[in-house]
N, C-alpha and C positions, 0 to 999 in steps of 0.2 A: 504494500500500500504506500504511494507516495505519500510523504510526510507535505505538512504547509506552517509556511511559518509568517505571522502577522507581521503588519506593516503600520496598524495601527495602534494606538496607547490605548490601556485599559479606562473603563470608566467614563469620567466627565472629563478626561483632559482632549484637549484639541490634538487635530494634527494640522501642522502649518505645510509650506510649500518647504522652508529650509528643512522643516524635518524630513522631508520625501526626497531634496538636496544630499543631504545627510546619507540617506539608506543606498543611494543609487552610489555615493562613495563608496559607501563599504563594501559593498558589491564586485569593487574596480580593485580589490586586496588581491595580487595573486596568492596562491596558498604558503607555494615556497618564500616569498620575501617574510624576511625576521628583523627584527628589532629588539634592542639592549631594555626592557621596559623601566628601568629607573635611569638611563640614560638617555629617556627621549621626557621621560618624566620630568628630569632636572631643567631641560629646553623647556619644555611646556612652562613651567613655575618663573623662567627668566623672562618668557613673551608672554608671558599674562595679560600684559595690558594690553597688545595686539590680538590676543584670543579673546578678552573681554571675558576673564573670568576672577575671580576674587580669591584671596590665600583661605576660604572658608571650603571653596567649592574645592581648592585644589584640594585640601586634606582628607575631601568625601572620594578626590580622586586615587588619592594614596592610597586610603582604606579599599577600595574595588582591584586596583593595581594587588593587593598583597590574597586578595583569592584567587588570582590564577596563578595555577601552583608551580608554572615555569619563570625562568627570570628573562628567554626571550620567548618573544611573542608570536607565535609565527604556527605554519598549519591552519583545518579547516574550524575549528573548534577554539573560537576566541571569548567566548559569553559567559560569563561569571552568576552564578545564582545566591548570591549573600540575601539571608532576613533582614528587612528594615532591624530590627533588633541586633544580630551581628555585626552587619555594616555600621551601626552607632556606638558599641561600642568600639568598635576599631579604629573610627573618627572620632576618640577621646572621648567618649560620652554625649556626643552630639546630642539636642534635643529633633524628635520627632518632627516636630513639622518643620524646623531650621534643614534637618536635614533633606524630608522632602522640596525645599527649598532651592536647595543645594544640588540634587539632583538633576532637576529641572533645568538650571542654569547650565549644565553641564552637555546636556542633551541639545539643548537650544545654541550652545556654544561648537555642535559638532562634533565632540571630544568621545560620546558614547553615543549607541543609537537601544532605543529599550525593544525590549522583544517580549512584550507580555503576553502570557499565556491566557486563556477563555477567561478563569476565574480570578485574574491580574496577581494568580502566587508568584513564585520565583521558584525552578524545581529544572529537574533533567530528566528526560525520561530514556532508559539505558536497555539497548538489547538483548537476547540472550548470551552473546559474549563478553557480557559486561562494558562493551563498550557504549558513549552517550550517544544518542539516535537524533535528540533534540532536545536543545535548551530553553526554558523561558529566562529569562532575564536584562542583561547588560551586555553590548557587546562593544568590546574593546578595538573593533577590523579600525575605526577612523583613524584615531592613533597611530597603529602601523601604516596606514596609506599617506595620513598628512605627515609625517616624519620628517621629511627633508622641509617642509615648508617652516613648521616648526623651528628645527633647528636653524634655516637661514633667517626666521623674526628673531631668534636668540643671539644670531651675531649682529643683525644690526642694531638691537636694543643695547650690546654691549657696546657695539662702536661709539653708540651717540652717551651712553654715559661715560664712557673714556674723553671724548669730547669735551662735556659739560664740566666733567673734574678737571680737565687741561685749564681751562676757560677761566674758571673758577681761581683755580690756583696763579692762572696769570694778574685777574684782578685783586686776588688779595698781596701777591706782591708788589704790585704796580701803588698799590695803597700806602702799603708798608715804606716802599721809596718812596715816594712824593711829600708825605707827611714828616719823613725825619729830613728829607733835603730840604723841603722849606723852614723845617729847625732851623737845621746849621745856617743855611744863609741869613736867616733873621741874626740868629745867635753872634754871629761872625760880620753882621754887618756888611753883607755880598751886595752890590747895587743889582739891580734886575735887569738893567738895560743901558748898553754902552750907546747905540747907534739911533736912537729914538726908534727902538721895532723892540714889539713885545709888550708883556703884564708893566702898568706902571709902578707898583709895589708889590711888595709880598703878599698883602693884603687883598690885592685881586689875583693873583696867584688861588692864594688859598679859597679864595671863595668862587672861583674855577674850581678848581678839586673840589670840594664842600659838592658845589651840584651837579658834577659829573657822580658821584658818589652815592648823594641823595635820591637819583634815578637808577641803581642799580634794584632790582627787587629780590626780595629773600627768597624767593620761590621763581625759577623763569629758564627755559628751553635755552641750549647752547646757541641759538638763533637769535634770540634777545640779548643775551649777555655780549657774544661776540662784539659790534658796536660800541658798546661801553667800554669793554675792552680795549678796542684798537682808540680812540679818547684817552684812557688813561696813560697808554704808552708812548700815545705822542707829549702827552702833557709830563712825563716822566721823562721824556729825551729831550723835551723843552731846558725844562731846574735844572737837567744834568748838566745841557751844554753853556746853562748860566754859571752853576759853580766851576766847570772846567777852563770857561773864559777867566773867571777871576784870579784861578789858581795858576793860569797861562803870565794873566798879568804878572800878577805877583813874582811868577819865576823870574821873568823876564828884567824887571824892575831891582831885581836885587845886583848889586857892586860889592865891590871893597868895604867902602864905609858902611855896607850892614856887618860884613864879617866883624871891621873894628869894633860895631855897637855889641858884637856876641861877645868881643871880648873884655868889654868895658864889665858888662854883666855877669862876668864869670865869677867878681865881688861873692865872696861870699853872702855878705849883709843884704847885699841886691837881689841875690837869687832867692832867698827867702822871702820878702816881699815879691816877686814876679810872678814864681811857681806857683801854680794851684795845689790846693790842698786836696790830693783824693781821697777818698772816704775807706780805702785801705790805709792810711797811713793815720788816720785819724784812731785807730784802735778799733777792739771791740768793744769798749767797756764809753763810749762817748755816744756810740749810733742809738742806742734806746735810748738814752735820758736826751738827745737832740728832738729825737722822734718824738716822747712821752710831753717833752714842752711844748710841743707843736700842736699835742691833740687838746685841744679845751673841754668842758663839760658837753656832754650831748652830743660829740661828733660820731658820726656810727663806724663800724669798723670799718678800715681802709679793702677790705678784700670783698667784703659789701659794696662799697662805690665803685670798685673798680670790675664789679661783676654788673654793676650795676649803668656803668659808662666805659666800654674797653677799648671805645675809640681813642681814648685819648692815650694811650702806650705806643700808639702809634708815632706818637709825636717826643717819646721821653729816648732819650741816647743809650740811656744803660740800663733801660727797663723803672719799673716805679717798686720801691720795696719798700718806701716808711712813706711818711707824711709829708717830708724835706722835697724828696724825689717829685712826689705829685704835685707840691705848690708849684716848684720851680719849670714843672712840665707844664702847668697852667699860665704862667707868668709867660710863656710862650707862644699858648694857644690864644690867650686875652685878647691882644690887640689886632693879629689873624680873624677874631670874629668881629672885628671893628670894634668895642667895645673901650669906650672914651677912658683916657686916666682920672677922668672925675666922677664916670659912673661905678668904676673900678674902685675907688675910695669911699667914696659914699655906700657902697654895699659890702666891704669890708668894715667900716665903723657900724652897721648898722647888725647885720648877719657876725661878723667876726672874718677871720683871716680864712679860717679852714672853711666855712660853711660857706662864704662867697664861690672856695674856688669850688667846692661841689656844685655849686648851682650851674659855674662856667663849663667843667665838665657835662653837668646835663646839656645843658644849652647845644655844646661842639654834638654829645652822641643825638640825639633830636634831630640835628643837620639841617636839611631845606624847609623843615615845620615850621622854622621862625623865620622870619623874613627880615626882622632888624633885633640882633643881640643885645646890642645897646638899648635900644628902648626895654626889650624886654627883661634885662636887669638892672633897669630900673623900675617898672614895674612890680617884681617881683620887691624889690630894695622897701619900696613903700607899703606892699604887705604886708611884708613882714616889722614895718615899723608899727603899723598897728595890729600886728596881731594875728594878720591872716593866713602868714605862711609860715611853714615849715619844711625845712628840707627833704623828711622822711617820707614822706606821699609820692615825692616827687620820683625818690630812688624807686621805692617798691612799683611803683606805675613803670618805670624802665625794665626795672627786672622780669615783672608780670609779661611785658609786653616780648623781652627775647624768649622765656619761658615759652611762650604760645606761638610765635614762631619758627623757636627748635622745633616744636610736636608737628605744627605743618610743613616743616624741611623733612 
C-alpha cells in the first residue's frame, strides 16, 4: 500500500504559500548530500538576523537538532518525532505555549517543515523489519538543502561586523588623538595658524571635534559611522600637521645662543626652579594628603565622576588618578568649551573648586546638548546659589543614561 504523507498542518493553523515554498525545498534534498548538523547549526545562530529568527526559536532548534540520533544529517529519513513535553524540557524548560510559539517561527522561517499526522501526534510508524515506514513530525530536509546559503549569510554577517569593529576602533582612536593634541597645543601655547588658513583658535578647533563627535551614534551600521570616520581623520591630520609645523619651527629657530642659555641653566639653583616637579619624585607619602585636600565635604567619589563623565580622560596626559589630575584636566577643557574666566570664578566661589569642575566635566560628556557652556554655567552657578542645584542628579542622570545605552549596544 503506498504510504501518503501530509502537506498540511494539523488543526486550526493555516497553511500559507511560503509554507508550500518551504515543502517543495525539501523535496529538492538529494538523499546522498550530508551535512555536519551542529556545524550548519552554528551558521544558522550567526545569520539569524538574515533568517529572521530569534536566540529563543534557535534553542527550540537545538533541542529538535539533539533527537536525531546522527551528528550528520543526511539519507531518506530526516523527521524527528519529540512530545511537546520532551522537546521543552530539552529547551530548558520552555513554557508551552512560548514554545509552541517558537515553533511556528521556525516553520515560517523555512528552517523545519511539520509533517503532522490525522490526529496532529508526533509518532513513527515502523515495519516488520523494524525499520521506520513513516514519520509524523518535524522534518529537518530545509536545513540540509539551504546549507550553503546559510553558511554564505554567516560570512557576510561576519565580514560586516569585522567592518563595524574596524570602524569603531578607528573612531575611538581618532578621539583619543585629537582630544590630547589639542591639550598639548593649548598647554604648550602652539599658535593654530601661520599663513591665515585654518581653525582660528583652539577653541574652534575643539568645538569642531565636540560636533563631529556629538553626531556619532551609540548604536549605527558601519555605513553611518564610516563618514564620521573619514571627519575625524582628516581633523586628526589637520592638529597633527599644526603641532608638526610648530615643532618644524622651533627646530629650525634654534642656534648657538640656545645651547649657551642650556648652559647658563645647568646652575644648579636654576634647575631647581625650571624642572617640573613629577608626581614620582614627589613620594608616596605626599599624593593622598594632596589628593585628600583637594576633596571638600560632599564631593562624590572620583571613580563615580569619572564613570560618570569619561570623556574627559580623553583630554588628561597621564591618565586622571586623584582629584589634582582631574582639576588640572579640566583647567584645560574650560576655556575649549568657551566658558568665560568670570563665569569660571563665579561658579567656583559659588559650587567650590571641585564641584564646579564636575559640572565642567558634565557639560564636555553632554557635548552638542548644550549649545553655549558659558551660559549654561552660569545658569546652573545661580541655582545652585539659591538652592536648586546639586551636582548628584546631575552625575546619576549621566551614568543612568550610559547604563541604558550599554544594554542597547
Amino acid at each position: 500500500m503506498e504510504l501518503y504523507q501530509s502537506t498540511t498542518p494539523f488543526g486550526r493553523r493555516t497553511l500559507t504559500l511560503a509554507h508550500v515554498t518551504n515543502q517543495a525545498l525539501a523535496k529538492t534534498r538529494p538523499p546522498e548530500k550530508a551535512v555536519h548538523k551542529w556545524s550548519v547549526f552554528r551558521t544558522i545562530c550567526t545569520a539569524k538576523a538574515r533568517i529572521g529568527v530569534s536566540e529563543r526559536a534557535l534553542a527550540v532548534l537545538d533541542a529538535l537538532l539533539t533527537f536525531h540520533p546522527e551528528t550528520v544529517l543526511t539519507g531518506e529519513d530526516l523527521i524527528v518525532w519529540p512530545s511537546n513535553q520532551q522537546l521543552a524540557l530539552r529547551a530548558h524548560g520552555m513554557a508551552p505555549a512560548t514554545l509552541r510559539r517558537h515553533i511556528a517561527a521556525l516553520v515560517d522561517a523555512g528552517l523545519i517543515v511539520r509533517r503532522d499526522s490525522p490526529n496532529g501526534k508526533r509518532y513513527a510508524r515502523k515495519g516488520r523489519g523494524g525499520d521506520v515506514e513513516l514519520a509524523f513530525g518535524f522534518d529537518l530536509s530545509p536545513i540540509v538543502v539551504r546549507a550553503e546559503s546559510f553558511g554564505a549569510w554567516a560570512e557576510e554577517v561576519l565580514a560586516e561586523e569585522r567592518a563595524l569593529k574596524i570602524v569603531r576602533e578607528r573612531i575611538t582612536l581618532c578621539r583619543r588623538d585629537i582630544a590630547k593634541m589639542i591639550a598639548t597645543g593649548i598647554e604648550e601655547g602652539v599658535p593654530t595658524r601661520g599663513s591665515g588658513e585654518g581653525p582660528a583658535t583652539w577653541a574652534d578647533i575643539h568645538a569642531l571635534f565636540r560636533g563631529i563627535v556629538g553626531r556619532v551614534p551609540r548604536t549605527a551600521s558601519q555605513a553611518e559611522l564610516a563618514p564620521l570616520a573619514d571627519e575625524l581623520s582628516m581633523l586628526a591630520d589637520e592638529v597633527l600637521n599644526i603641532l608638526e609645523s610648530h615643532t618644524e619651527t622651533q627646530n629650525i629657530s634654534a642656534n648657538e645662543s640656545q645651547t649657551e642659555r642650556h648652559k647658563q641653566n645647568s646652575n644648579p639653583d636654576t634647575l631647581i626652579e625650571l624642572e617640573p616637579v613629577s608626581r614620582k619624585d614627589m613620594g608616596a607619602s605626599v599624593e593622598p594628603l594632596s589628593a585628600k585636600a583637594r576633596l571638600p565635604l560632599g564631593v562624590y567619589p572620583l571613580g563615580m565622576v569619572l564613570d560618570a563623565c569619561p570623556d574627559l580622560s580623553d583630554y588628561a596626559k597621564g591618565g586622571i588618578s586623584n582629584w589634582r589630575d582631574f582639576l588640572a584636566t579640566v583647567g584645560v577643557v574650560r576655556p575649549m568649551l568657551g566658558i568665560s574666566p568670570s563665569a569660571w570664578d563665579t561658579a567656583q566661589a559659588v559650587m567650590g573648586e571641585t564641584q564646579a569642575a564636575i559640572v565642567v566635566a558634565a557639560i564636555l560628556q553632554r557635548g552638542a546638548t548644550i549649545s553655549s557652556a558659558g551660559g549654561y554655567i552660569r545658569d546652573l552657578t545661580r541655582r545652585a546659589e539659591e538652592g536648586a542645584f546639586s551636582v548628584g542628579p546631575m552625575l546619576m542622570a549621566l551614568i543612568g543614561s550610559r547604563q541604558r545605552e550599554r544594554k542597547r549596544a
